[in-house]
C-alpha positions as CSV (number, residue, x, y, z in Angstrom):
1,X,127.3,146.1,92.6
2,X,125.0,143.1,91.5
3,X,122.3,142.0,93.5
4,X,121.8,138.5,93.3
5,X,118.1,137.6,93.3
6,X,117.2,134.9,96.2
7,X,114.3,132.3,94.6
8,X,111.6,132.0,97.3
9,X,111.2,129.1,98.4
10,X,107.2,127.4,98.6
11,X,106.6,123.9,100.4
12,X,103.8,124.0,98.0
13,X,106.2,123.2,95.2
14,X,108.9,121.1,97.3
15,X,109.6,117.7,97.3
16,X,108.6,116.1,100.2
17,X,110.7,113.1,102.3
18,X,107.9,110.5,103.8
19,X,109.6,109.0,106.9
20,X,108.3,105.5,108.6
21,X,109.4,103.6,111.4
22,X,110.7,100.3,111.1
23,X,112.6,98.3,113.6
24,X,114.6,95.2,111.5
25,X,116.1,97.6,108.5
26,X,117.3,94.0,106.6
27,X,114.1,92.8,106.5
28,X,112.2,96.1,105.5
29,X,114.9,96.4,103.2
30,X,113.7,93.1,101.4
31,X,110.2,94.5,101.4
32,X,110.5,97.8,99.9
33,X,112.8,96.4,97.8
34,X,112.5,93.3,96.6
35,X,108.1,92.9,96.7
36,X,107.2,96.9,96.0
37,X,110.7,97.1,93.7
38,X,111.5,100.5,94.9
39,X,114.8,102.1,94.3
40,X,117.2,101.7,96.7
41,X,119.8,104.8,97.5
42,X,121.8,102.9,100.0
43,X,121.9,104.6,103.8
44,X,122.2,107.8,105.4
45,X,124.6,108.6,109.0
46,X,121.9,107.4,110.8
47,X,121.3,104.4,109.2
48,X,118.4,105.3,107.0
49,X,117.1,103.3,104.1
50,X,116.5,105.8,101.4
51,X,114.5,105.5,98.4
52,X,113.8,107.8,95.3
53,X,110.5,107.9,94.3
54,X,108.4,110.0,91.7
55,X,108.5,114.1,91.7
56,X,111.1,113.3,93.3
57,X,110.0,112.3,96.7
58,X,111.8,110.3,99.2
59,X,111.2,107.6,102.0
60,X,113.3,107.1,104.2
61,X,112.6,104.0,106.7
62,X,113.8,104.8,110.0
63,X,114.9,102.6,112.6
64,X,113.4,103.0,115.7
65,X,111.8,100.9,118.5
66,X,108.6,98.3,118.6
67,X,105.3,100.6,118.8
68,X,106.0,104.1,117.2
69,X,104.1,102.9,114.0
70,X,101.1,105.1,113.2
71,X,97.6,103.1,113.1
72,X,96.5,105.0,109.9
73,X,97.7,104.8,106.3
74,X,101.0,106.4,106.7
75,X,101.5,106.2,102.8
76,X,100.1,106.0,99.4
77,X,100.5,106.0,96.0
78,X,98.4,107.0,93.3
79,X,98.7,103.9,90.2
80,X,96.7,104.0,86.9
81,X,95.3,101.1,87.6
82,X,94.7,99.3,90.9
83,X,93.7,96.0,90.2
84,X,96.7,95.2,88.1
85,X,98.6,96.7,90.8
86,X,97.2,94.3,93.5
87,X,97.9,91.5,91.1
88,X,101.8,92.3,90.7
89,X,102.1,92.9,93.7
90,X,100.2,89.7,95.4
91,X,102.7,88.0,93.0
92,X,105.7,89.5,94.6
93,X,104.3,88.4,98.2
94,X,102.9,90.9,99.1
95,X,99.3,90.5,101.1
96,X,96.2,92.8,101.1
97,X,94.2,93.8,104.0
98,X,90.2,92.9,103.7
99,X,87.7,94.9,105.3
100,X,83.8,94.4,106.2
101,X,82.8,97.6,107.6
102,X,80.2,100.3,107.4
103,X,81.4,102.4,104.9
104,X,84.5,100.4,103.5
105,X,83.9,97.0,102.0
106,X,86.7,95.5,100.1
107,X,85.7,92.4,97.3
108,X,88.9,91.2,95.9
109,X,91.5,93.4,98.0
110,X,89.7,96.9,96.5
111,X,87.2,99.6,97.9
112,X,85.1,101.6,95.9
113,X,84.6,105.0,97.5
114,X,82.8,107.7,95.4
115,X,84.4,106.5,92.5
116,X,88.0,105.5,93.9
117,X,89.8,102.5,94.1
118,X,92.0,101.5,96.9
119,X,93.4,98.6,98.5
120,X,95.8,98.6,101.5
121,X,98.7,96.3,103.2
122,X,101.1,96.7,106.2
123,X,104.5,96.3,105.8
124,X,106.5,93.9,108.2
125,X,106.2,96.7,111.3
126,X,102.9,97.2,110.4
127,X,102.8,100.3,108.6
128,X,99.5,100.8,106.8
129,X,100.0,101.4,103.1
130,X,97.4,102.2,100.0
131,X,97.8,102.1,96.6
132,X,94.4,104.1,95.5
133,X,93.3,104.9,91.6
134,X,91.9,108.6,91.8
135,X,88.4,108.8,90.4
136,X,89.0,111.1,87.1
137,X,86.0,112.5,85.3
């Protein structure tokens, strides 16, 4: 008799599924699609947007009511180079937060902290997202 070997499984070295809230699906669809140009995977049974993403990672933007978005930055990406980021994507429409305060000061969009870049936007329900260049010595 052959025993068949079962791989263990690690979250460690899973993919992960990043779910937001959104309430108006259309009009987050046009966002994530059509300003950040992710790829669309059409809809799941409960009406899920779903989008592939590296290593592969998913988001999936839920529909759900006014007020369950989270305050904080809920997502973000890691890009080679942030400022040429921020300039594709202010070209597609999309608009950058500015902050003035002790211990994050943007100039141009982007915060320097200890050697990072990072510049952040909401997404029509307000969703805080980053795009951030990791500091690489």
């Amino acid at each position: 008799m052959c025993t068949k070997e079962v791989p263990v499984m690690s979250l460690a070295t899973s993919a992960v599924t990043t779910l937001l809230p959104v309430t108006d699906t259309g009009r987050a669809k046009e966002f994530y699609s059509d300003r950040l140009g992710l790829p669309y995977e059409g809809t799941n049974a409960e009406g899920s947007l779903m989008y592939r993403l590296g290593g592969g990672t998913m988001l999936w933007l839920l529909p759900r009511e006014t007020g369950s978005q989270n305050p904080s930055t809920a997502l973000t990406w890691e890009v080679p180079d942030v400022r040429a980021e921020v300039a594709e994507l202010e070209g597609r429409g999309v608009v950058f937060e500015d902050y003035d305060l002790p211990g994050l000061r943007t100039q141009d969009h982007i915060a320097e902290m200890e050697g990072e870049l990072a510049a952040w936007f909401t997404d029509p329900d307000h969703n805080v997202l980053c795009i951030h260049e990791a500091h690489h010595a």
